[in-house]
N, CA, C and O atoms as a Tinker XYZ file with bonds, in Angstrom:
   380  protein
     1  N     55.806000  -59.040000   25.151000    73     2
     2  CA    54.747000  -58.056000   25.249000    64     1     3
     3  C     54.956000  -57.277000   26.543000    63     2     4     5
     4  O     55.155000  -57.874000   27.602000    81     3
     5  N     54.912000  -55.963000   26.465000    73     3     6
     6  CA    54.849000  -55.410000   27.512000    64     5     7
     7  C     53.533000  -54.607000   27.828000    63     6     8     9
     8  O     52.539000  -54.798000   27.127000    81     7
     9  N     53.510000  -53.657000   28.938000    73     7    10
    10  CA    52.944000  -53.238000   29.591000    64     9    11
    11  C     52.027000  -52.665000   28.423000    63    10    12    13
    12  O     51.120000  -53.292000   27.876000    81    11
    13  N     52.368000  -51.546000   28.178000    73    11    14
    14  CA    51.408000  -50.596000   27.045000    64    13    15
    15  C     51.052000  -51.045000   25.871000    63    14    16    17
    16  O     50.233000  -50.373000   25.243000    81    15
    17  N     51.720000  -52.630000   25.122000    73    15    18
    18  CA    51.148000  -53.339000   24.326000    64    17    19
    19  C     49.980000  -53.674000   24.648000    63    18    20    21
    20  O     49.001000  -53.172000   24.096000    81    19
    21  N     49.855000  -54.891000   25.926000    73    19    22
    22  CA    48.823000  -55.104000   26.769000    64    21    23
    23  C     47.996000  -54.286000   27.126000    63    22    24    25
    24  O     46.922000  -54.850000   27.335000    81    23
    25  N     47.951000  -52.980000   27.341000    73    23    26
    26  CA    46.512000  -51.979000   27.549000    64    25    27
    27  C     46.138000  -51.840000   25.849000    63    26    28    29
    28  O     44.913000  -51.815000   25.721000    81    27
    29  N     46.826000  -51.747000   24.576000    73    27    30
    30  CA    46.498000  -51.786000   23.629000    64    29    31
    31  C     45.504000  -52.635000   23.129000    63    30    32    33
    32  O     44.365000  -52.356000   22.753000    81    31
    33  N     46.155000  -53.832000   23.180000    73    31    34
    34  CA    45.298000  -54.838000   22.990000    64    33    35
    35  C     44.341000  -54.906000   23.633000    63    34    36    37
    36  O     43.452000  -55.572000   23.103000    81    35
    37  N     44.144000  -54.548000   24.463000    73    35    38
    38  CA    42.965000  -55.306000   25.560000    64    37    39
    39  C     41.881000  -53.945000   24.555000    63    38    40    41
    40  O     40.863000  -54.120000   23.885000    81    39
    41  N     42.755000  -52.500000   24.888000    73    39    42
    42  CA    41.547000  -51.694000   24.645000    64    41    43
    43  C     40.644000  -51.929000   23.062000    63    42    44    45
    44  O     39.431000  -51.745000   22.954000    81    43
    45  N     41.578000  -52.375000   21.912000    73    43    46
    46  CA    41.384000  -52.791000   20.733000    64    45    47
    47  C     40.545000  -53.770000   20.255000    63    46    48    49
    48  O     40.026000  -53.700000   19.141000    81    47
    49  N     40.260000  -55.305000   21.560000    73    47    50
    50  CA    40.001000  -56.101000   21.373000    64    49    51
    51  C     38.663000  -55.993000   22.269000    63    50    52    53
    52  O     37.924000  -56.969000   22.141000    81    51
    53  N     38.142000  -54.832000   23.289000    73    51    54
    54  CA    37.183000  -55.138000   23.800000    64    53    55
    55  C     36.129000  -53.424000   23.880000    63    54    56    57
    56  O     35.366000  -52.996000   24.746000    81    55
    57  N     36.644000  -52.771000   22.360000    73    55    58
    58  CA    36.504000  -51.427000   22.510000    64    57    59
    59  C     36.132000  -50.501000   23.535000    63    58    60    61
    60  O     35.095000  -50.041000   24.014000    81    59
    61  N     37.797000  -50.368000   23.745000    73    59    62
    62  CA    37.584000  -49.813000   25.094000    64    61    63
    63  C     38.560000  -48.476000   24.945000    63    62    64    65
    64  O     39.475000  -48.511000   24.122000    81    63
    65  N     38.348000  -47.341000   25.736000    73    63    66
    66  CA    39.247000  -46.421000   25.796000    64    65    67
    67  C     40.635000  -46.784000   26.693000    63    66    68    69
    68  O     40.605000  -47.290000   27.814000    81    67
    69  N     41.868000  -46.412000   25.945000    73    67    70
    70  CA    43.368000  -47.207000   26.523000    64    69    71
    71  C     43.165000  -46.841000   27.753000    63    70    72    73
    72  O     43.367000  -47.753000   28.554000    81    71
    73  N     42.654000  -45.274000   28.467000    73    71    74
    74  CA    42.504000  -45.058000   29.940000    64    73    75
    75  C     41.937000  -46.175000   30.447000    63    74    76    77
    76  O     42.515000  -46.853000   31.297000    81    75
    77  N     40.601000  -46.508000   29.913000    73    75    78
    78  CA    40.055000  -47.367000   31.277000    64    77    79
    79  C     40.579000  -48.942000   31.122000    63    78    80    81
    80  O     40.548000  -49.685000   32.102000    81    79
    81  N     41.120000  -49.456000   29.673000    73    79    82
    82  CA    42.490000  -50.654000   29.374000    64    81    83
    83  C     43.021000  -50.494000   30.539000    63    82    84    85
    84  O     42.681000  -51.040000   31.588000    81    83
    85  N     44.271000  -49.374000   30.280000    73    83    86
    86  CA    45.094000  -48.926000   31.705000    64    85    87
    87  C     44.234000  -49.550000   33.517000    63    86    88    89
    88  O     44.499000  -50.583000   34.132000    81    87
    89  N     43.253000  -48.485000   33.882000    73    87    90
    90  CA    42.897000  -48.602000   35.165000    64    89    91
    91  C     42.484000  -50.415000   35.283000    63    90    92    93
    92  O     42.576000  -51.057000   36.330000    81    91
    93  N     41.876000  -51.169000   33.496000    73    91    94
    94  CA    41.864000  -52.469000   34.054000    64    93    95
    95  C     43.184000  -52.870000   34.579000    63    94    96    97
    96  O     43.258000  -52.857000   35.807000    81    95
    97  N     44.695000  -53.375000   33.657000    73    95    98
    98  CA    45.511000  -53.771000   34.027000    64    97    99
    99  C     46.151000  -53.303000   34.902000    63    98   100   101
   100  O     46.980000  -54.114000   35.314000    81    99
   101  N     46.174000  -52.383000   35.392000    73    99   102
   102  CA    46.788000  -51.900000   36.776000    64   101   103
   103  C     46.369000  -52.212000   37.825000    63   102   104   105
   104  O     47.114000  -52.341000   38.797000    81   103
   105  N     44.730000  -52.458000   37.890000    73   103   106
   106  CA    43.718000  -53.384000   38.721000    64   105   107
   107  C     44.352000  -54.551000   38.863000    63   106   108   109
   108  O     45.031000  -54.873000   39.837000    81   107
   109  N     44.164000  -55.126000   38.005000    73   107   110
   110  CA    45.186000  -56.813000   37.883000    64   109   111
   111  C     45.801000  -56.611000   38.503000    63   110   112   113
   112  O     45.657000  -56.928000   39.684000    81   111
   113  N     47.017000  -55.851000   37.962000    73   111   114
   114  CA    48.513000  -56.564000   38.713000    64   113   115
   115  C     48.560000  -55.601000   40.311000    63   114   116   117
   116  O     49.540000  -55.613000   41.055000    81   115
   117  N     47.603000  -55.015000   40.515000    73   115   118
   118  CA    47.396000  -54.561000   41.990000    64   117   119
   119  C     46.682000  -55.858000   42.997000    63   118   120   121
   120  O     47.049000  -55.970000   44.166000    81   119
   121  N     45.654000  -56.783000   42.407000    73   119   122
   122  CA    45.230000  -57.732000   42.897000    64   121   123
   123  C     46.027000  -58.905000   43.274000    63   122   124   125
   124  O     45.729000  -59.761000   44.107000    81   123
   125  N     47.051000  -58.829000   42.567000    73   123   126
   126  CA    48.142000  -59.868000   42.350000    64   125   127
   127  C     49.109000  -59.916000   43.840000    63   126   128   129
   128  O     49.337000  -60.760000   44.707000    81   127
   129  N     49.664000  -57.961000   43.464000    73   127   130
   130  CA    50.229000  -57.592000   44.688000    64   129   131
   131  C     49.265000  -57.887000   46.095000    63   130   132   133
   132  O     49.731000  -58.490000   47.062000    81   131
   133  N     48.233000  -57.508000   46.065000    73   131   134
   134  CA    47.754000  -57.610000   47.142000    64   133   135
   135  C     47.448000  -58.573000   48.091000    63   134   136   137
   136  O     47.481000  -58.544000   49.322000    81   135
   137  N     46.973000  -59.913000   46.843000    73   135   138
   138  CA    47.079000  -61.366000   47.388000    64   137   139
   139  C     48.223000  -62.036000   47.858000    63   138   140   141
   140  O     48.286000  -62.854000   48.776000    81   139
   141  N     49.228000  -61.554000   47.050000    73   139   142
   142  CA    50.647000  -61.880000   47.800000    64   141   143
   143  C     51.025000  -61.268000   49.150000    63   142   144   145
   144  O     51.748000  -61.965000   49.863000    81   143
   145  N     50.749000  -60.394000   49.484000    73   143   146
   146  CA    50.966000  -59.288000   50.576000    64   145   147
   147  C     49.969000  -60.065000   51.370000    63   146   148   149
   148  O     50.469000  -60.509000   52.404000    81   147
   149  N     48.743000  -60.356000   51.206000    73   147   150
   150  CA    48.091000  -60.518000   52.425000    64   149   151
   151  C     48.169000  -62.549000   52.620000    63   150   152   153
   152  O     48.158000  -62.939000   53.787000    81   151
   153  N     48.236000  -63.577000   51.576000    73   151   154
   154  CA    47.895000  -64.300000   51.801000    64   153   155
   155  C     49.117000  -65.608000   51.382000    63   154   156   157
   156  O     49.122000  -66.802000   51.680000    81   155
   157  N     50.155000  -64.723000   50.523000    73   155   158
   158  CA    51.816000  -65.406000   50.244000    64   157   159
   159  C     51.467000  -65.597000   49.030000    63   158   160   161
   160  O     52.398000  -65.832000   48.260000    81   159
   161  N     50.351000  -65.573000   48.569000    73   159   162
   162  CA    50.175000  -66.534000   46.916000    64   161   163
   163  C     49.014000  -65.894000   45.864000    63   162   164   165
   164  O     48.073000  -65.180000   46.211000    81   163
   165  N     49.339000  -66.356000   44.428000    73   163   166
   166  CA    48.557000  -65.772000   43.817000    64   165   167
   167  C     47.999000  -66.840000   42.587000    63   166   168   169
   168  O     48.611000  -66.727000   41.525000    81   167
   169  N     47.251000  -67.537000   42.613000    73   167   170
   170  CA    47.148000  -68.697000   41.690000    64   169   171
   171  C     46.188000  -68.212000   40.140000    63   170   172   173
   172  O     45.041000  -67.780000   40.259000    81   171
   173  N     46.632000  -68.314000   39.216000    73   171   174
   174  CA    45.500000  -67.856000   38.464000    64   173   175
   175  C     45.930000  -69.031000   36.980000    63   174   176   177
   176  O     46.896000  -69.137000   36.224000    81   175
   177  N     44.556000  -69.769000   37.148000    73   175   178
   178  CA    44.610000  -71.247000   36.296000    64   177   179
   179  C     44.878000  -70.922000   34.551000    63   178   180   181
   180  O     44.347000  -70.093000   33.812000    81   179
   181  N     45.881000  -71.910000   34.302000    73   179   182
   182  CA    46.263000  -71.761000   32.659000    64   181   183
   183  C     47.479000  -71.012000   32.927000    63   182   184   185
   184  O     48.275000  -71.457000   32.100000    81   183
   185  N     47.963000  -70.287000   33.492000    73   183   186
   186  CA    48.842000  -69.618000   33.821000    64   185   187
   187  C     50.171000  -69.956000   34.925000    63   186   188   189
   188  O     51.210000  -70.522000   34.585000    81   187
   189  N     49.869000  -69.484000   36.249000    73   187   190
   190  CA    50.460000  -70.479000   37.073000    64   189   191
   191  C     50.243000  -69.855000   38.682000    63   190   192   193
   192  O     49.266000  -69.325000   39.211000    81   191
   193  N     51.322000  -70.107000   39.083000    73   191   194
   194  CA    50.778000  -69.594000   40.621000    64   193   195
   195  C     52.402000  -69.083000   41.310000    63   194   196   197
   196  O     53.385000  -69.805000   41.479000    81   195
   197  N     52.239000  -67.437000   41.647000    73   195   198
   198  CA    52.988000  -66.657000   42.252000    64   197   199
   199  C     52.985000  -66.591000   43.529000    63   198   200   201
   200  O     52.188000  -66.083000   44.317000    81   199
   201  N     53.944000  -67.149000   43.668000    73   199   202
   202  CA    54.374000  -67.205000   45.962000    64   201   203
   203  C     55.036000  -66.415000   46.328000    63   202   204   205
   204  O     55.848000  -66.100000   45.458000    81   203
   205  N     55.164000  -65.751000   47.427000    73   203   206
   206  CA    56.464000  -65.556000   48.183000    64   205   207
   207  C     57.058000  -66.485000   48.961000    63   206   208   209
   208  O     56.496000  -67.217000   49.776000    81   207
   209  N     58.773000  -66.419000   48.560000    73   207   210
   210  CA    59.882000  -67.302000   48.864000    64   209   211
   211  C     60.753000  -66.342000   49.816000    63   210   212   213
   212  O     60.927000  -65.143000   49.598000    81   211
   213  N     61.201000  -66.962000   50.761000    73   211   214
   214  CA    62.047000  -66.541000   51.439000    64   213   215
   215  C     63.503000  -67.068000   51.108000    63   214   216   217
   216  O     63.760000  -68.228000   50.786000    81   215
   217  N     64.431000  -66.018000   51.241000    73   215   218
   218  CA    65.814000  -65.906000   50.927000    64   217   219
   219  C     66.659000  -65.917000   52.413000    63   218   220   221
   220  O     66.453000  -65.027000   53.238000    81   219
   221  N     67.514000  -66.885000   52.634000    73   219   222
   222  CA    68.744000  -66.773000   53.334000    64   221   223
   223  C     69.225000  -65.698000   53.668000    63   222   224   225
   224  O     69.169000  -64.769000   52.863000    81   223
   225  N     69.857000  -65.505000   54.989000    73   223   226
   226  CA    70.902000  -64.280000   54.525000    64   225   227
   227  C     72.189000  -65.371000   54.749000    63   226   228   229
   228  O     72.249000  -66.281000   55.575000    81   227
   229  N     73.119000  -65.002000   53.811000    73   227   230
   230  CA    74.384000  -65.536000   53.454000    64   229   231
   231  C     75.602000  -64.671000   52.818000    63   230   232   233
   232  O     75.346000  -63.515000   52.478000    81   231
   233  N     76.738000  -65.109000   52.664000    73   231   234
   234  CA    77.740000  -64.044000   52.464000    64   233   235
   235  C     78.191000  -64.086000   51.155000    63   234   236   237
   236  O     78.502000  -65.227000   50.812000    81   235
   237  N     78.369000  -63.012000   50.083000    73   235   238
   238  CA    78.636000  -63.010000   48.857000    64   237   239
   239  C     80.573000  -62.234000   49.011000    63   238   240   241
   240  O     81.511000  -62.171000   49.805000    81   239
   241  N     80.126000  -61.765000   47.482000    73   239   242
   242  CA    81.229000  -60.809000   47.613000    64   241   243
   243  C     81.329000  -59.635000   46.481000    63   242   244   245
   244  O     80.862000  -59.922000   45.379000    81   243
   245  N     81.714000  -58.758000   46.600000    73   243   246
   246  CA    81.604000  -57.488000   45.592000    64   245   247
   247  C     82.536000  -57.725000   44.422000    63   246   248   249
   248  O     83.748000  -57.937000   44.385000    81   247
   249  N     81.405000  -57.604000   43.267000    73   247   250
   250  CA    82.390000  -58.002000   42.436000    64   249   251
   251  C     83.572000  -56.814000   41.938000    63   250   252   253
   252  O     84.557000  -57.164000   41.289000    81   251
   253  N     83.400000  -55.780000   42.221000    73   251   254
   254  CA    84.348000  -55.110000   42.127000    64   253   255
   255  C     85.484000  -55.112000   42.387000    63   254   256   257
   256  O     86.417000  -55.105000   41.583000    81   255
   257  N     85.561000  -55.130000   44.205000    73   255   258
   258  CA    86.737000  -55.174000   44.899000    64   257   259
   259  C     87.298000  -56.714000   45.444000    63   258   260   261
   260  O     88.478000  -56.807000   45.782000    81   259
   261  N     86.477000  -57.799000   45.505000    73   259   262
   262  CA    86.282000  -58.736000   46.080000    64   261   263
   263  C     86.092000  -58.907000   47.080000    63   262   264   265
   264  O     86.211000  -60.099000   47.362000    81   263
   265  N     85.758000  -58.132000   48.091000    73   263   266
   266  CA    85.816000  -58.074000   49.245000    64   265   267
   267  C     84.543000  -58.518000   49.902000    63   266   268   269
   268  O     83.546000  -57.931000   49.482000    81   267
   269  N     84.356000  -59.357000   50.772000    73   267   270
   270  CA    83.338000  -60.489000   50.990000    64   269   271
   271  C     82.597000  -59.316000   51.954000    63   270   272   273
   272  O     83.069000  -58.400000   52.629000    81   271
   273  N     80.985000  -59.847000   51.662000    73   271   274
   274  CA    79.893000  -59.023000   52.552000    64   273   275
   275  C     79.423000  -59.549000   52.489000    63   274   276   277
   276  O     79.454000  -60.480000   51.685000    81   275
   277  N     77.923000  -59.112000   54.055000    73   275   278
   278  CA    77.263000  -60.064000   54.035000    64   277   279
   279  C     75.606000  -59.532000   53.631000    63   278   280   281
   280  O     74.919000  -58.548000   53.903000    81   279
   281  N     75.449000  -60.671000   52.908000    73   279   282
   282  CA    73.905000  -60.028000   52.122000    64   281   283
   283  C     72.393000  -60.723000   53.232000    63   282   284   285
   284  O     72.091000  -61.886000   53.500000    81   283
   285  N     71.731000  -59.369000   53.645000    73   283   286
   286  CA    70.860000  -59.904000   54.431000    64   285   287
   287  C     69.612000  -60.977000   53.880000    63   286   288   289
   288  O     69.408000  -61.176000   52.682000    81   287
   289  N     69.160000  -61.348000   54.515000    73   287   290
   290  CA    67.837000  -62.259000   53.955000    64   289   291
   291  C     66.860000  -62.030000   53.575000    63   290   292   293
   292  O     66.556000  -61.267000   54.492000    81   291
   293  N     65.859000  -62.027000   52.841000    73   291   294
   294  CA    64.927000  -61.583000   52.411000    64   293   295
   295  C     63.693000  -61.926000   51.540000    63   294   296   297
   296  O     63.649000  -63.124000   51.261000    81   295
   297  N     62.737000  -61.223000   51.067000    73   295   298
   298  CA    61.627000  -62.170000   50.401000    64   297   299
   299  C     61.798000  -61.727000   48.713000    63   298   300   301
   300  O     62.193000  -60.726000   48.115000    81   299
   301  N     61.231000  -63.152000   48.308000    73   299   302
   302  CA    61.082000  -62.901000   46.705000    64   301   303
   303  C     59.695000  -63.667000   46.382000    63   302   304   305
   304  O     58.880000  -64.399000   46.943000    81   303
   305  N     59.959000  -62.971000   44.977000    73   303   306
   306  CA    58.424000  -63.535000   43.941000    64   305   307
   307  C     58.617000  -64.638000   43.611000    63   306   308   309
   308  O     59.732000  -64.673000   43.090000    81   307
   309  N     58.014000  -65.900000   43.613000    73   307   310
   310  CA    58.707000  -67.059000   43.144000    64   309   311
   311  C     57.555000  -67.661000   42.150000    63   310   312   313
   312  O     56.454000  -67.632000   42.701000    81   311
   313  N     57.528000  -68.209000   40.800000    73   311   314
   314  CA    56.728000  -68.012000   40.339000    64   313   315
   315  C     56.342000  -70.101000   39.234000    63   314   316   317
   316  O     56.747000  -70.333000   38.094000    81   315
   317  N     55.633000  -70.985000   40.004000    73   315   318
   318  CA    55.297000  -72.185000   39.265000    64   317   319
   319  C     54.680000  -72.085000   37.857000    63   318   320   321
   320  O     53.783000  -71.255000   38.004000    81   319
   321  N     54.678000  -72.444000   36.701000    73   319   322
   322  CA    54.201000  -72.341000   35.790000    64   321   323
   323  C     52.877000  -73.629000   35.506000    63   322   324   325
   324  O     52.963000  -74.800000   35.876000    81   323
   325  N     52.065000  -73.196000   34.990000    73   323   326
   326  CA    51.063000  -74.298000   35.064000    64   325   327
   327  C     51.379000  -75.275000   33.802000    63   326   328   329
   328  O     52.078000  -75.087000   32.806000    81   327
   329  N     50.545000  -76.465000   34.246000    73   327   330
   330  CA    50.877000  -77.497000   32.885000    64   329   331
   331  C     50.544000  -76.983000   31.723000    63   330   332   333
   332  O     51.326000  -77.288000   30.823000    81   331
   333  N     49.052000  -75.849000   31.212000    73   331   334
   334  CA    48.950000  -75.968000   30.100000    64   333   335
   335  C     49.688000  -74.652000   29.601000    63   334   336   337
   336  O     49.400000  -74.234000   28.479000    81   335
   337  N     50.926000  -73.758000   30.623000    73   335   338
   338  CA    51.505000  -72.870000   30.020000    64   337   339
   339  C     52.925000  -73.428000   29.466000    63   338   340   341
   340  O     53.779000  -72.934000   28.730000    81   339
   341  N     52.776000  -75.014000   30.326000    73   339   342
   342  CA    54.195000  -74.933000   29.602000    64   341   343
   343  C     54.296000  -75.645000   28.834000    63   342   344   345
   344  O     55.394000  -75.888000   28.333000    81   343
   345  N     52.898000  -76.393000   28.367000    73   343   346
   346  CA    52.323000  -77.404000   26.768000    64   345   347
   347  C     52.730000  -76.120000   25.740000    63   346   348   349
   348  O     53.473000  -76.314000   24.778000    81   347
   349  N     52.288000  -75.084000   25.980000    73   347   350
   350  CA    52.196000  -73.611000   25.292000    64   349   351
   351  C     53.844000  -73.345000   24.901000    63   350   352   353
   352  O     54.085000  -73.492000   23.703000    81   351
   353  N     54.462000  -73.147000   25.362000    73   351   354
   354  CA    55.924000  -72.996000   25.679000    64   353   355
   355  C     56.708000  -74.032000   25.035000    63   354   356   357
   356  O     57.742000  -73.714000   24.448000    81   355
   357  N     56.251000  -75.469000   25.093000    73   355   358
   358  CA    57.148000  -76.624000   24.398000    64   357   359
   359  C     56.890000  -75.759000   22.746000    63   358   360   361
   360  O     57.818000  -75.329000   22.061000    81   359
   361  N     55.458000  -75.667000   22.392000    73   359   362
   362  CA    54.952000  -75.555000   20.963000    64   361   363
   363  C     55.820000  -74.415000   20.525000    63   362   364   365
   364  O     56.006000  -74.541000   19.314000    81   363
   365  N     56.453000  -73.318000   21.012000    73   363   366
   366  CA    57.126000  -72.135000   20.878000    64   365   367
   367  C     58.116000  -72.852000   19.626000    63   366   368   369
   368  O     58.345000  -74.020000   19.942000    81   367
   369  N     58.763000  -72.479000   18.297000    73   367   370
   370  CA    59.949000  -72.188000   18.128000    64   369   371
   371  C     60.912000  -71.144000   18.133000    63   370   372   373
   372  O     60.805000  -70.099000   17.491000    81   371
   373  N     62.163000  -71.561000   19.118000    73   371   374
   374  CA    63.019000  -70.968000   18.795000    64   373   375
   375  C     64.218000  -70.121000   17.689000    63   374   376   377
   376  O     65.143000  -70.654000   17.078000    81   375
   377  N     63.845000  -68.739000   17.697000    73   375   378
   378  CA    64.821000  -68.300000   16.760000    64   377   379
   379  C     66.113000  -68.749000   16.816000    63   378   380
   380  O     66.939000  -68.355000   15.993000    81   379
């Protein structure tokens, strides 16, 4: 599911116009950003909980030329899944 599915649904399921769908989910995932930015984390239950992780800087190499560089350090999204998303996830079958 992506983005504009998700304002669909939401607007479909809670008769709503897709604009103000939209300004909800963009709200969301602005709250998300913001808690991460101000506080490292974003926990939201049934679901799971989004951190920032810090990255090494360490030396790779281009896969083009091979020629070794060095990649600086930096932050990422790092993201735990909760128990009952991944009860959810076992039940999935695979195509």
């Amino acid at each position: 599911m992506n983005k504009s599915e998700i304002i669909d649904k939401l607007a479909a399921d809670h008769e709503l116009t897709k604009v103000k769908a939209k300004e909800i989910v963009e709200q969301l995932f602005g709250f998300v950003g913001s808690s991460l930015k101000k506080e490292g984390r974003f926990a939201f239950p049934e679901l799971g909980t989004f951190t920032v992780g810090q990255r090494a800087a360490r030396t790779g190499r281009n896969p083009a030329t091979g020629e070794t560089i060095k990649i600086k350090a930096s932050k990422t999204v790092r993201f735990k899944a909760a128990p009952a998303l991944k009860e959810l996830v076992a039940k999935v079958k695979v195509k």
